[in-house]
N, CA, C, O and CB atoms as a CASP TS submission, in Angstrom:
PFRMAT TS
TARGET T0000
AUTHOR 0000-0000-0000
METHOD Language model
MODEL 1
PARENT N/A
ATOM      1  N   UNK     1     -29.510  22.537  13.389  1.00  0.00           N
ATOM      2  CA  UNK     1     -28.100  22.842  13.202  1.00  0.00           C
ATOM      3  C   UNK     1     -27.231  21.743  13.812  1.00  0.00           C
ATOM      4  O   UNK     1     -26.270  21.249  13.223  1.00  0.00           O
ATOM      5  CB  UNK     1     -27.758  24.206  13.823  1.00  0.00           C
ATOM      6  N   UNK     2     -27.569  21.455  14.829  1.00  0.00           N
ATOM      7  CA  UNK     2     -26.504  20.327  15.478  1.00  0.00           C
ATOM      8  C   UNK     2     -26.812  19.029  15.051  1.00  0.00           C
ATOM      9  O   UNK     2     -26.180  18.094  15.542  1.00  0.00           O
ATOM     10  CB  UNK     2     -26.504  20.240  17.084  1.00  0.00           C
ATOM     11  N   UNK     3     -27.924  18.766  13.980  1.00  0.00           N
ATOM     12  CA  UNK     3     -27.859  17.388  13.536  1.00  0.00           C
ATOM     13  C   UNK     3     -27.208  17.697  11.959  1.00  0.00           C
ATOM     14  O   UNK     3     -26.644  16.699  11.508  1.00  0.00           O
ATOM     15  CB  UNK     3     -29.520  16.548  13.602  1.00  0.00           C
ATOM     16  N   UNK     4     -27.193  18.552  11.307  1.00  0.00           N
ATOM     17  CA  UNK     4     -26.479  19.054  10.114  1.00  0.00           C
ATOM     18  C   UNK     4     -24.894  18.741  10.696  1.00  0.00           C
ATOM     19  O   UNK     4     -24.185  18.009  10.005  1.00  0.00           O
ATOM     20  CB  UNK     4     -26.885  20.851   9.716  1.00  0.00           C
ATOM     21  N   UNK     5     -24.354  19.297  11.956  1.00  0.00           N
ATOM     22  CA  UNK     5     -23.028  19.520  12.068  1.00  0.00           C
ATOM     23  C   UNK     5     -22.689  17.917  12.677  1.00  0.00           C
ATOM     24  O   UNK     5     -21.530  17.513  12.581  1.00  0.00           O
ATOM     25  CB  UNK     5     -22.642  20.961  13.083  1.00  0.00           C
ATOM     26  N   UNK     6     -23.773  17.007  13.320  1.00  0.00           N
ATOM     27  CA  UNK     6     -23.389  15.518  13.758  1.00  0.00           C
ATOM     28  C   UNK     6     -23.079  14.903  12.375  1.00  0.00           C
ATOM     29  O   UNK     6     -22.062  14.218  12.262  1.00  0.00           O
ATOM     30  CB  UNK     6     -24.696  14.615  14.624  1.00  0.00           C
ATOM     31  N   UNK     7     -24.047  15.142  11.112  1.00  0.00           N
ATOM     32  CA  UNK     7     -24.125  14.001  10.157  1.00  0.00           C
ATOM     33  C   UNK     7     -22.972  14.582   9.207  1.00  0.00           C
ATOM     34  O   UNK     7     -22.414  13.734   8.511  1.00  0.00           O
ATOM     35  CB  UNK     7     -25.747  13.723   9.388  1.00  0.00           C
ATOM     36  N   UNK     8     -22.555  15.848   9.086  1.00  0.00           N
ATOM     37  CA  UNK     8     -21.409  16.209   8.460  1.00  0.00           C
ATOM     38  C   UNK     8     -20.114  15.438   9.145  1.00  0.00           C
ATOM     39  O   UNK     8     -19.276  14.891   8.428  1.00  0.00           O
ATOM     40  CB  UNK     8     -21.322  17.760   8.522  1.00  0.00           C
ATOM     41  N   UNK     9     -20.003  15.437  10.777  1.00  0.00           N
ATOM     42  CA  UNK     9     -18.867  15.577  11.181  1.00  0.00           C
ATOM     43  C   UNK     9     -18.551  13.665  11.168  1.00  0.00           C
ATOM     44  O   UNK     9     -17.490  13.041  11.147  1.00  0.00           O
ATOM     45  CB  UNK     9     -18.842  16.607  12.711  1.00  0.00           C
ATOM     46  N   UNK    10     -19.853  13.240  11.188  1.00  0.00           N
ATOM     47  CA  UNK    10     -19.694  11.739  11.298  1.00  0.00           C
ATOM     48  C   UNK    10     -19.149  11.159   9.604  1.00  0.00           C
ATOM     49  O   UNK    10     -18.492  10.131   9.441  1.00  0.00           O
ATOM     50  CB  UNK    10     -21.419  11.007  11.854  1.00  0.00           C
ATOM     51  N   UNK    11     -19.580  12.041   8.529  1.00  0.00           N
ATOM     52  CA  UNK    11     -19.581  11.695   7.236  1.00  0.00           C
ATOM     53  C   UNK    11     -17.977  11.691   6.718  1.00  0.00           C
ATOM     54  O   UNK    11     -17.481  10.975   5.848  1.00  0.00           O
ATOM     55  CB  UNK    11     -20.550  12.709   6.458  1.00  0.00           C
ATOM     56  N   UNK    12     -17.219  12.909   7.686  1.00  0.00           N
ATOM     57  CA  UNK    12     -15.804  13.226   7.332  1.00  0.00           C
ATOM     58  C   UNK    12     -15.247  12.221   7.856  1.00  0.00           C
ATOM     59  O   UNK    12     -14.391  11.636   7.192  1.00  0.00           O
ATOM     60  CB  UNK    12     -15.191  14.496   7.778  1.00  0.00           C
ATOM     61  N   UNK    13     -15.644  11.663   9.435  1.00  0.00           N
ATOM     62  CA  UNK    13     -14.861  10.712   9.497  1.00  0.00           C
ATOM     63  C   UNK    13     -14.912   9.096   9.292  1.00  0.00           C
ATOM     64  O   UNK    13     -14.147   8.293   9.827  1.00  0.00           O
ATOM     65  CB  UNK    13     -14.560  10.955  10.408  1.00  0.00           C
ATOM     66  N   UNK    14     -15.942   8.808   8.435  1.00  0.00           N
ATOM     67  CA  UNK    14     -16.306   7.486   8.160  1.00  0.00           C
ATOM     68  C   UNK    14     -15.226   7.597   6.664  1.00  0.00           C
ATOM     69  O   UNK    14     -14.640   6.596   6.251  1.00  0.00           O
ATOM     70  CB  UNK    14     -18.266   7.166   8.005  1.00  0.00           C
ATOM     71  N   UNK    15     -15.090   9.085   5.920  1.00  0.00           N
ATOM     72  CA  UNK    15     -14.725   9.251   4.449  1.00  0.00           C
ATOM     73  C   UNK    15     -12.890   9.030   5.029  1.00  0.00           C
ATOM     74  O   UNK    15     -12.205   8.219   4.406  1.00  0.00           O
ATOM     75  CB  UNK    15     -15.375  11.162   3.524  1.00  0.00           C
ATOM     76  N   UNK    16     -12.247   9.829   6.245  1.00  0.00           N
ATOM     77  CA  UNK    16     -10.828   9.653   6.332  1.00  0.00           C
ATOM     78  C   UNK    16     -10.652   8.536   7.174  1.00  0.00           C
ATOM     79  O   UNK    16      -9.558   8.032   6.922  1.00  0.00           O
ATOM     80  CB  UNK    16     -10.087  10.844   6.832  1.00  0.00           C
ATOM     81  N   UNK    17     -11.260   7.919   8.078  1.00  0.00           N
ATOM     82  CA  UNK    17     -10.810   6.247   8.387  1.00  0.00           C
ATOM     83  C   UNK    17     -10.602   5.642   7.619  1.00  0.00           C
ATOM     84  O   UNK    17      -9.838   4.769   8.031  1.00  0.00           O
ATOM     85  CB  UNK    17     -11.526   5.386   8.933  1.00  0.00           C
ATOM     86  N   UNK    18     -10.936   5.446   6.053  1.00  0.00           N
ATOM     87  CA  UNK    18     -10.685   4.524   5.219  1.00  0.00           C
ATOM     88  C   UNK    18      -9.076   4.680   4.905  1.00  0.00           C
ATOM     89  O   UNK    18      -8.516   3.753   4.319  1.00  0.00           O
ATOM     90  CB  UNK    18     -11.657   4.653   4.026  1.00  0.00           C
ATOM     91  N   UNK    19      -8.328   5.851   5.295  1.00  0.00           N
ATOM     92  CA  UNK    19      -6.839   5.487   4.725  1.00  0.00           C
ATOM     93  C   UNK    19      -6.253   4.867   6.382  1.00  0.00           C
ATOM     94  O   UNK    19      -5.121   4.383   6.399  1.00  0.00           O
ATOM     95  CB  UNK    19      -5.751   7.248   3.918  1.00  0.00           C
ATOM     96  N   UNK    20      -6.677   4.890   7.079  1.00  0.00           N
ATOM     97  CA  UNK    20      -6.447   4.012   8.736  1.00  0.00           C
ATOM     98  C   UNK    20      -6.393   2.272   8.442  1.00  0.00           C
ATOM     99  O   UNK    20      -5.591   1.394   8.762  1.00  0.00           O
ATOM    100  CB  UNK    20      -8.175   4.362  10.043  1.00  0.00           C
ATOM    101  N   UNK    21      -7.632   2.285   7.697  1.00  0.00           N
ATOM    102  CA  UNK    21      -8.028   0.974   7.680  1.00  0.00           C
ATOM    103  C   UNK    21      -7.418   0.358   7.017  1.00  0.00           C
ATOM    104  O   UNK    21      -7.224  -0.844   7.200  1.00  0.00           O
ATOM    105  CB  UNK    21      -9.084   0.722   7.421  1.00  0.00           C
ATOM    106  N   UNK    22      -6.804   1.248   5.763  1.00  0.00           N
ATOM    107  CA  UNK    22      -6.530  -0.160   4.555  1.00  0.00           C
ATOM    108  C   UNK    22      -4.632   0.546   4.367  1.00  0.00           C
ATOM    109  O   UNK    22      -4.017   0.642   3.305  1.00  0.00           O
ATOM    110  CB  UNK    22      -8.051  -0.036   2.302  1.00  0.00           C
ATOM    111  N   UNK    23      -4.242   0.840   5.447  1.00  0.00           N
ATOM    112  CA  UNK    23      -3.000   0.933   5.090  1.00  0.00           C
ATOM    113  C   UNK    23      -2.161  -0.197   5.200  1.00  0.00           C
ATOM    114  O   UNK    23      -2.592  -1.212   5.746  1.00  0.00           O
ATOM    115  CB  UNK    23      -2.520   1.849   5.691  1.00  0.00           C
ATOM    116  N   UNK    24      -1.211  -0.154   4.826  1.00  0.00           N
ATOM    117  CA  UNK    24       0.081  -1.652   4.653  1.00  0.00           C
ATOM    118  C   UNK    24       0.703  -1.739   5.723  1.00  0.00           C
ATOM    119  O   UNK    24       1.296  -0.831   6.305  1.00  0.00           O
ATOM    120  CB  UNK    24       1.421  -1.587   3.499  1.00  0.00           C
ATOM    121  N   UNK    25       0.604  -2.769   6.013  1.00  0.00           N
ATOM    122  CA  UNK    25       1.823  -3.161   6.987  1.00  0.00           C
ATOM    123  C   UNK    25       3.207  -2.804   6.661  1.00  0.00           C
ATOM    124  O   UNK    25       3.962  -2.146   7.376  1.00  0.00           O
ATOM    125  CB  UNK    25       1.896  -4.593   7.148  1.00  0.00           C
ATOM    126  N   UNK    26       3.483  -3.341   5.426  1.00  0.00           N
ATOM    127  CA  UNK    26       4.748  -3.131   4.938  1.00  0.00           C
ATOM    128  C   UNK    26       4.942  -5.166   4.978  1.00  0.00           C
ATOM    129  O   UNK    26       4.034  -5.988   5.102  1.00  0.00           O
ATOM    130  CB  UNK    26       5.935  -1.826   6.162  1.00  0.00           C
ATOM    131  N   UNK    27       6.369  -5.409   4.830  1.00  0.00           N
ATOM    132  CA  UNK    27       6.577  -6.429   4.525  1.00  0.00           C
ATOM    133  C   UNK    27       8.342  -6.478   4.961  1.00  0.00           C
ATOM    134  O   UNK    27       9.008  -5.628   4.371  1.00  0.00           O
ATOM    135  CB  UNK    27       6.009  -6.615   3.072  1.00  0.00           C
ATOM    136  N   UNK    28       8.915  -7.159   5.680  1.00  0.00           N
ATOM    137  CA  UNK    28      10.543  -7.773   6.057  1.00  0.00           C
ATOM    138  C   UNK    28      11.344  -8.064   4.715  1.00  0.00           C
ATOM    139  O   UNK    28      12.494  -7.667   4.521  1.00  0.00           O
ATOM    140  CB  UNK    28      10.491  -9.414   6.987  1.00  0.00           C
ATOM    141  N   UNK    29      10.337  -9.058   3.506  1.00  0.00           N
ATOM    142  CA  UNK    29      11.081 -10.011   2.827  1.00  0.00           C
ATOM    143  C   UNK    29      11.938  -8.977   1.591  1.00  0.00           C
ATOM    144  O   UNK    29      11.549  -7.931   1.071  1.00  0.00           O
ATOM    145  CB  UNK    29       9.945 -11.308   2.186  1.00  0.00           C
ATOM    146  N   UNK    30      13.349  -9.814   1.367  1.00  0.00           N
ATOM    147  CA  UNK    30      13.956  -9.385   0.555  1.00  0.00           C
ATOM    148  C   UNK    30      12.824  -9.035  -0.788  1.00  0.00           C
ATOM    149  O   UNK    30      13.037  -7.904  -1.226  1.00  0.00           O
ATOM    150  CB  UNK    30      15.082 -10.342   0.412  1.00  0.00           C
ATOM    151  N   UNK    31      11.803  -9.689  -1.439  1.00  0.00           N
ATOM    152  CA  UNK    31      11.397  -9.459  -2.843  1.00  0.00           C
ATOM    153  C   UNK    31      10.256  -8.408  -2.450  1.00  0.00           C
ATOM    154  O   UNK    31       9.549  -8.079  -3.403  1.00  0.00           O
ATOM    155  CB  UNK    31      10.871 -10.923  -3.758  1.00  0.00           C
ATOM    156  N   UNK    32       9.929  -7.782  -1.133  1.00  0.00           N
ATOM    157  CA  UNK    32       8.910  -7.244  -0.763  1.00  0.00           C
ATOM    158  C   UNK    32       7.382  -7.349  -1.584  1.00  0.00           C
ATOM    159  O   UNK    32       6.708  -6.584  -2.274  1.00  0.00           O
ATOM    160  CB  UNK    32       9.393  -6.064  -0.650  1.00  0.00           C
ATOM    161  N   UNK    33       7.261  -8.725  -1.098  1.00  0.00           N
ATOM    162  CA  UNK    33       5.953  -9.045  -1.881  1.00  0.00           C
ATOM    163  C   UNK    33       5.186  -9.017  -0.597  1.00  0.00           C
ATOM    164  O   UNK    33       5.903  -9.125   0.398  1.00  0.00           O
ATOM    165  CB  UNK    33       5.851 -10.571  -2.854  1.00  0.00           C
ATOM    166  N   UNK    34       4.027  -8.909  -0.397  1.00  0.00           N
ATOM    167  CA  UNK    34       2.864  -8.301   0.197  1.00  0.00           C
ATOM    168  C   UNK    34       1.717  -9.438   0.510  1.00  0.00           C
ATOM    169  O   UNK    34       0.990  -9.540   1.497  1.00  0.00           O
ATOM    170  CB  UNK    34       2.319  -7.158  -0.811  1.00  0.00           C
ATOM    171  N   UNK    35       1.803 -10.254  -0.663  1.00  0.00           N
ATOM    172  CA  UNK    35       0.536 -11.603  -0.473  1.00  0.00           C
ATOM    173  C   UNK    35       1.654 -12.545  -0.145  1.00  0.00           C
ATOM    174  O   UNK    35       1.993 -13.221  -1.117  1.00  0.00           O
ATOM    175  CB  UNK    35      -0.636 -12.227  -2.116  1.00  0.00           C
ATOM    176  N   UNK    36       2.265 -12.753   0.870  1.00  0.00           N
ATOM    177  CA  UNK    36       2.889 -13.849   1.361  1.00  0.00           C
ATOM    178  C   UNK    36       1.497 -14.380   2.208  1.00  0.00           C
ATOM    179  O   UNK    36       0.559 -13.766   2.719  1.00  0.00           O
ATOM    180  CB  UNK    36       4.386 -13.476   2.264  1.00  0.00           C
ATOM    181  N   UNK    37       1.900 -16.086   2.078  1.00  0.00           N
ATOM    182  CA  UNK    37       1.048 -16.557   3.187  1.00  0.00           C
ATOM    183  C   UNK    37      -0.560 -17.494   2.610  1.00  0.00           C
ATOM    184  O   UNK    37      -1.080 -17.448   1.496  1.00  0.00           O
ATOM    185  CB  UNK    37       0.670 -14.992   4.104  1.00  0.00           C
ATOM    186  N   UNK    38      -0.813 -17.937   3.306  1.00  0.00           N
ATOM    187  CA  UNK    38      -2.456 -18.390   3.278  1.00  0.00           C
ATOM    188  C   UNK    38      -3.629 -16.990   2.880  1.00  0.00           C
ATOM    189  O   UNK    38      -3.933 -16.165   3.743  1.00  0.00           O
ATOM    190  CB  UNK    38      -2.883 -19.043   5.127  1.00  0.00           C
ATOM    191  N   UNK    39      -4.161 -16.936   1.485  1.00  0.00           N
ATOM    192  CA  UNK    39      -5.115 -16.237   1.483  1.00  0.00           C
ATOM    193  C   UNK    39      -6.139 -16.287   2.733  1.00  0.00           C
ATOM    194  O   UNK    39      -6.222 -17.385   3.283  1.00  0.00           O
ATOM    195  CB  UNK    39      -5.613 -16.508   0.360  1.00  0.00           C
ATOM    196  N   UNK    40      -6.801 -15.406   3.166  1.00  0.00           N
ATOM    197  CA  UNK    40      -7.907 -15.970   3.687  1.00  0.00           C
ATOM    198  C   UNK    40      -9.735 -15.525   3.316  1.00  0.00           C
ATOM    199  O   UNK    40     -10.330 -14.461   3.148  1.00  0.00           O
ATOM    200  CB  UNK    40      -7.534 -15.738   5.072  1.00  0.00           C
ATOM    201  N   UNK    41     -10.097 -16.852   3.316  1.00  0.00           N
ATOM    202  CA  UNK    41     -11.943 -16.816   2.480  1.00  0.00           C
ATOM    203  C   UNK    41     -12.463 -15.851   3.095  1.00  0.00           C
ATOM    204  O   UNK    41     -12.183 -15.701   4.284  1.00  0.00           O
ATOM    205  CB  UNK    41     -13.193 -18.232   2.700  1.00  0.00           C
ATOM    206  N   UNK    42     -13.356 -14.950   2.436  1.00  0.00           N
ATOM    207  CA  UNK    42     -14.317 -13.926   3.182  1.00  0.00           C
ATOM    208  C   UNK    42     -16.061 -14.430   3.347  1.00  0.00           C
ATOM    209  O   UNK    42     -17.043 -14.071   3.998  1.00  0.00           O
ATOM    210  CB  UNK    42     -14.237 -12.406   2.193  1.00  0.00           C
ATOM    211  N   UNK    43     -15.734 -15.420   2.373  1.00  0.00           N
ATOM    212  CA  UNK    43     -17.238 -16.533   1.815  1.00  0.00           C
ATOM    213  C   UNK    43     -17.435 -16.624   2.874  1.00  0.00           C
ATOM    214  O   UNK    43     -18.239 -15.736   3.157  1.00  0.00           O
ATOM    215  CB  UNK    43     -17.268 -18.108   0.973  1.00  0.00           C
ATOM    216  N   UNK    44     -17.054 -17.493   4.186  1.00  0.00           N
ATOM    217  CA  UNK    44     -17.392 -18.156   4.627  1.00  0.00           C
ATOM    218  C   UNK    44     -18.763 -17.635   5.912  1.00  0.00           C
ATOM    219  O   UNK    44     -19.829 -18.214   6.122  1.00  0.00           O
ATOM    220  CB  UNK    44     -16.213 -18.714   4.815  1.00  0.00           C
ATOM    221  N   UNK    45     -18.353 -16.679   6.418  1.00  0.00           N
ATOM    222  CA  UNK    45     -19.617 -15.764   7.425  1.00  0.00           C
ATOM    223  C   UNK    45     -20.673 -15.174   6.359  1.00  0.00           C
ATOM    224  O   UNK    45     -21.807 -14.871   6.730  1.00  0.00           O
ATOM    225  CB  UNK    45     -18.850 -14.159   8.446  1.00  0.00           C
ATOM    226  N   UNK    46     -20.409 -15.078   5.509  1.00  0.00           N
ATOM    227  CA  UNK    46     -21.419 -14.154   4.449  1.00  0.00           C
ATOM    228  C   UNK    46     -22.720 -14.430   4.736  1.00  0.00           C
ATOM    229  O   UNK    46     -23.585 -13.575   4.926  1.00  0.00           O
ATOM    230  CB  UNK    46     -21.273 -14.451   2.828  1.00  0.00           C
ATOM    231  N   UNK    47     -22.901 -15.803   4.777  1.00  0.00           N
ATOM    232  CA  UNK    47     -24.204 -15.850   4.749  1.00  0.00           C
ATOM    233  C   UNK    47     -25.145 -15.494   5.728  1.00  0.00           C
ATOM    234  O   UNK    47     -26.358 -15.322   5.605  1.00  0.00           O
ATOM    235  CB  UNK    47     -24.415 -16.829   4.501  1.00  0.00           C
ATOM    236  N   UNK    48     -24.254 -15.385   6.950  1.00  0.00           N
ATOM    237  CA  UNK    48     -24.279 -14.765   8.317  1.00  0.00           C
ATOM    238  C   UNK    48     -24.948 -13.534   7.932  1.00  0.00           C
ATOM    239  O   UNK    48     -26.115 -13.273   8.224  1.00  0.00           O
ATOM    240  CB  UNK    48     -22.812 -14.539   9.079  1.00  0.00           C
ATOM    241  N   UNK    49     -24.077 -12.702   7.189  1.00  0.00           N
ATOM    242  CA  UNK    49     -24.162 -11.121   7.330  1.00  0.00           C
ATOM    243  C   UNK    49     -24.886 -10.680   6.597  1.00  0.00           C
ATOM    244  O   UNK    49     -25.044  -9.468   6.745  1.00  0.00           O
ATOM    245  CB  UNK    49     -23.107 -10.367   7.160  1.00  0.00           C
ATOM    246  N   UNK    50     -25.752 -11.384   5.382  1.00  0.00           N
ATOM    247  CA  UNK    50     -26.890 -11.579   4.501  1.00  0.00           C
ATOM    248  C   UNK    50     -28.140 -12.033   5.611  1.00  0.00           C
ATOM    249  O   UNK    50     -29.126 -11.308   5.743  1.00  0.00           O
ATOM    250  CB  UNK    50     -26.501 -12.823   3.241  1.00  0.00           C
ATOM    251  N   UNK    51     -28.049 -12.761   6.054  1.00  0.00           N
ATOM    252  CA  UNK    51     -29.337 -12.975   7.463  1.00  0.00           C
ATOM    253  C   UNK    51     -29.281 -11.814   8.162  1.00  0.00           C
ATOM    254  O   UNK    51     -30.252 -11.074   7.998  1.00  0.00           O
ATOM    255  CB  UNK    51     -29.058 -14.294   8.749  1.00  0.00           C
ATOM    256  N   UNK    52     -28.276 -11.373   9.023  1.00  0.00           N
ATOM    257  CA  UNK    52     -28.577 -10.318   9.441  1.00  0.00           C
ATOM    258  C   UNK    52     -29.295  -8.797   9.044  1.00  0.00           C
ATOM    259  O   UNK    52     -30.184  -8.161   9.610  1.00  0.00           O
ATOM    260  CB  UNK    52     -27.745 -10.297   9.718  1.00  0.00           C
ATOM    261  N   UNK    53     -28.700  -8.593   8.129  1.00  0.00           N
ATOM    262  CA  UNK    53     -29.195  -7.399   7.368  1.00  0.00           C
ATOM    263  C   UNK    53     -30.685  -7.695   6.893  1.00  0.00           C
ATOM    264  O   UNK    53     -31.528  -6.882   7.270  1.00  0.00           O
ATOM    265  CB  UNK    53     -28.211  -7.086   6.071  1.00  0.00           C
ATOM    266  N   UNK    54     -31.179  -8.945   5.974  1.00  0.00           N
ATOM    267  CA  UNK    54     -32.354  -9.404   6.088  1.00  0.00           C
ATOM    268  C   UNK    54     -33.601  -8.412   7.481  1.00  0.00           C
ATOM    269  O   UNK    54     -34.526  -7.605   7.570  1.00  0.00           O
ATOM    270  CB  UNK    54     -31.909 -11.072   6.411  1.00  0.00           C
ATOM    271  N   UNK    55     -32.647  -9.316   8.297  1.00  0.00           N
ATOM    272  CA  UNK    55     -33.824  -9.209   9.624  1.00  0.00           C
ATOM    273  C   UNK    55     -33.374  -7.360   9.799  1.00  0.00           C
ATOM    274  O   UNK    55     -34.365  -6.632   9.726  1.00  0.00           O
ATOM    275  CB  UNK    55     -33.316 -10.615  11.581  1.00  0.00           C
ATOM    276  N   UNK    56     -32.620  -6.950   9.916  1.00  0.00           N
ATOM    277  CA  UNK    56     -32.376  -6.049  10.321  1.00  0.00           C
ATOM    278  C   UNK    56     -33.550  -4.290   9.407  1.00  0.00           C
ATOM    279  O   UNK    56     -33.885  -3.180   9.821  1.00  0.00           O
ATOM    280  CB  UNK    56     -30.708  -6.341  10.179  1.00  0.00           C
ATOM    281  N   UNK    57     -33.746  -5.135   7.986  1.00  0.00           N
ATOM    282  CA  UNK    57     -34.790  -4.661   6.894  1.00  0.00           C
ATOM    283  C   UNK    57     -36.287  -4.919   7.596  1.00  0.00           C
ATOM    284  O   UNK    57     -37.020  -3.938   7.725  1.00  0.00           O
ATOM    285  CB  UNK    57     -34.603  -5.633   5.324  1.00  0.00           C
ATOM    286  N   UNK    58     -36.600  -5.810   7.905  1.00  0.00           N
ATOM    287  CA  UNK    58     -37.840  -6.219   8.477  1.00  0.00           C
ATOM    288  C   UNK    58     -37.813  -5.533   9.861  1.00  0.00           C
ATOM    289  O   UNK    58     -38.513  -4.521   9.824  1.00  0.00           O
ATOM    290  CB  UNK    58     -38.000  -7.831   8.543  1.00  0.00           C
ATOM    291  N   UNK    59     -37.302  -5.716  10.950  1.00  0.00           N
ATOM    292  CA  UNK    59     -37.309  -4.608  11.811  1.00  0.00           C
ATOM    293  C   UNK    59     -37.604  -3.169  11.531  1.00  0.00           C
ATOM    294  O   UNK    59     -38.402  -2.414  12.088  1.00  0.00           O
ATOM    295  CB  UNK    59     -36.249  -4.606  12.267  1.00  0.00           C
ATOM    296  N   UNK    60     -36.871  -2.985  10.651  1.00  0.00           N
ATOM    297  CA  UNK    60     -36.838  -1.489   9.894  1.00  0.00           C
ATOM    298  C   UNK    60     -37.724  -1.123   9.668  1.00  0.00           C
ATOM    299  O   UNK    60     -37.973  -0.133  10.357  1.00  0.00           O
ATOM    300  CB  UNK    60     -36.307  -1.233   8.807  1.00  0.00           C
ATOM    301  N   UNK    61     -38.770  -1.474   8.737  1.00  0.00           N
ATOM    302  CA  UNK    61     -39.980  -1.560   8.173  1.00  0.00           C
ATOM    303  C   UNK    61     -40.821  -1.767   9.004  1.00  0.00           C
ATOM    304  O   UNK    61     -41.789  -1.042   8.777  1.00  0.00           O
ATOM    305  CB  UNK    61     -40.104  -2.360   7.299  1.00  0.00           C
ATOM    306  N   UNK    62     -40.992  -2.507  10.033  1.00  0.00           N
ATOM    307  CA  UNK    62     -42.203  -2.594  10.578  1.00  0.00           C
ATOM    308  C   UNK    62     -42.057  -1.403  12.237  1.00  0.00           C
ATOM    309  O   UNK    62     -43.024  -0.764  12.654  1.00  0.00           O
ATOM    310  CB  UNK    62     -42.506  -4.505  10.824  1.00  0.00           C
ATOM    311  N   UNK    63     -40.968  -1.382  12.757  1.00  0.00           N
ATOM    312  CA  UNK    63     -41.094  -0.489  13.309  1.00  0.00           C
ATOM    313  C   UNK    63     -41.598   1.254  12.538  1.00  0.00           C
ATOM    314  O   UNK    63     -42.304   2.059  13.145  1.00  0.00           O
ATOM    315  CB  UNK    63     -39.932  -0.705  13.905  1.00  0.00           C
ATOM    316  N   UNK    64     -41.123   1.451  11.374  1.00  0.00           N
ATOM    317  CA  UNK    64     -41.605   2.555  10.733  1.00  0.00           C
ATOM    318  C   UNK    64     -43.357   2.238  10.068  1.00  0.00           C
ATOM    319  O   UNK    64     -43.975   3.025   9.351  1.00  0.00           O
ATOM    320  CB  UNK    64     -40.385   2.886   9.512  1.00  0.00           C
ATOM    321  N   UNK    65     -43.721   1.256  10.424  1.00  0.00           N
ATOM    322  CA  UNK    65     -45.159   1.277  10.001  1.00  0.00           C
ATOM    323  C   UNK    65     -46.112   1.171  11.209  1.00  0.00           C
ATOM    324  O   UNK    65     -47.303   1.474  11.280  1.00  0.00           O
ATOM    325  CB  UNK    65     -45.449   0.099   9.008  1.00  0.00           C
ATOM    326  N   UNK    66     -45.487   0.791  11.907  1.00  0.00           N
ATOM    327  CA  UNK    66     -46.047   0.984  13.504  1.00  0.00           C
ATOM    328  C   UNK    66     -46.153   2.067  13.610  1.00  0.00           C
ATOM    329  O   UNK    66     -47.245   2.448  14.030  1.00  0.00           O
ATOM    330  CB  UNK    66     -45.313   0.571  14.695  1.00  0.00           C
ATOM    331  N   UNK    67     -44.889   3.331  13.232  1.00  0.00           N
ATOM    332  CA  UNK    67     -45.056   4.988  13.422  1.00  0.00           C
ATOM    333  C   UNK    67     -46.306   5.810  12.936  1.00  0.00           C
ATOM    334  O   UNK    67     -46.883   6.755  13.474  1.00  0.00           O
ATOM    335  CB  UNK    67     -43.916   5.670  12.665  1.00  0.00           C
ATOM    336  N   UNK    68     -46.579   5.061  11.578  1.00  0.00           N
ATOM    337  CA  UNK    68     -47.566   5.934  10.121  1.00  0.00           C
ATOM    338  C   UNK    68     -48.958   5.154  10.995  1.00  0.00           C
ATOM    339  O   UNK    68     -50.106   5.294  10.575  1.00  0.00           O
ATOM    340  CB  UNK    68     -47.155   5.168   7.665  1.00  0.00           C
TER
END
């Protein structure tokens, strides 16, 4: 019961942080445009966060075959 009511209660709030996360600032300028400014690249760590997860699969796996 209390891991039913952890993975529910963790599921509601991973589902309502998302309107936290991606709300607007808002914007000052008279034409209230929103993409003022320097885009910025998301490319650039990726490949970072593709290695990680990698290793993070292999950990995964071999600690669960160590278990069986």
């Amino acid at each position: 019961m209390k891991n039913t009511a952890l993975k529910l209660y963790l599921t509601i709030v991973c589902l309502f942080s998302s309107v936290l996360i991606f709300a607007n600032p808002g914007d000052d300028s008279d034409t209230g445009d929103l993409e003022g400014g320097e885009p910025m690249p998301i490319n650039g760590k990726l490949i970072f966060l593709a290695l990680v997860g990698v290793l993070f699969a292999i950990y995964t796996f071999r600690k669960n075959r160590k278990l069986a």
